[in-house]
N, C-alpha and C positions, 0 to 999 in steps of 0.2 A: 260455819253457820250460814245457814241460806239469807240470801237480803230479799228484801220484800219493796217495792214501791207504794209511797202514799202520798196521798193528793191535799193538800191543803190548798181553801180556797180563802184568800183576802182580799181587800184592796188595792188595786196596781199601785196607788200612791203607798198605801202601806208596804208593800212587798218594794219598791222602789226605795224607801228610805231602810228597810231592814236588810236590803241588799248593800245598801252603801254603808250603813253601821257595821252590817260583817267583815268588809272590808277593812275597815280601820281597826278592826279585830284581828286583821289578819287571817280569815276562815270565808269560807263560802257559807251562804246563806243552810246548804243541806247540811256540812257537817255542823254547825250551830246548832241545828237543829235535834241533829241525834247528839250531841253531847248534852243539850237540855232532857232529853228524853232519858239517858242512861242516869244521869245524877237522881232524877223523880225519881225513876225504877230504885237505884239503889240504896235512897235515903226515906221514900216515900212522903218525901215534902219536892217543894220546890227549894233548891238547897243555895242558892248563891244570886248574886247579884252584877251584872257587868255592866258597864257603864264605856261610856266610849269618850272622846275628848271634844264634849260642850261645846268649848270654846271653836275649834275648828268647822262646826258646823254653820253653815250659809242661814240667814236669818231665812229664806226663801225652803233649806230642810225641816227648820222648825215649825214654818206655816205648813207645811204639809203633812209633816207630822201630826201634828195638833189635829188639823182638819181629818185626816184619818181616822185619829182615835175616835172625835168625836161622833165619828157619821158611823160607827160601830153599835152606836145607841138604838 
């Protein structure tokens, strides 16, 4: 199957803290990305939930997280 390149654009602090969640995922940010894509495709929902370990994150990840989402608005 051919691959294709695609560009998504965010926030460097967002794309910073979803690059360190994938991590703790064990995954790169891109395969993340196409495993969320494949699940939508084949369920036609958004099918699952992942969640990384709270606890270990920097009060300093949270604030930037936080600030991310909200400048989204």
């Amino acid at each position: 199957m051919a691959q294709v390149s695609m560009t998504v654009r965010m926030d460097s602090e967002l794309k910073k803290a979803f690059d360190s969640l994938c991590n703790e995922f064990g995954m790169s940010s891109n395969t993340a990305m196409n495993v969320f894509a494949k699940a939508v495709v084949q369920r036609g929902r958004i099918p699952f939930e992942i969640k990384g370990d709270s606890a270990a994150r920097s009060d300093e990840e949270r604030k930037t997280v936080k600030k991310a989402v909200e400048n989204e608005d």
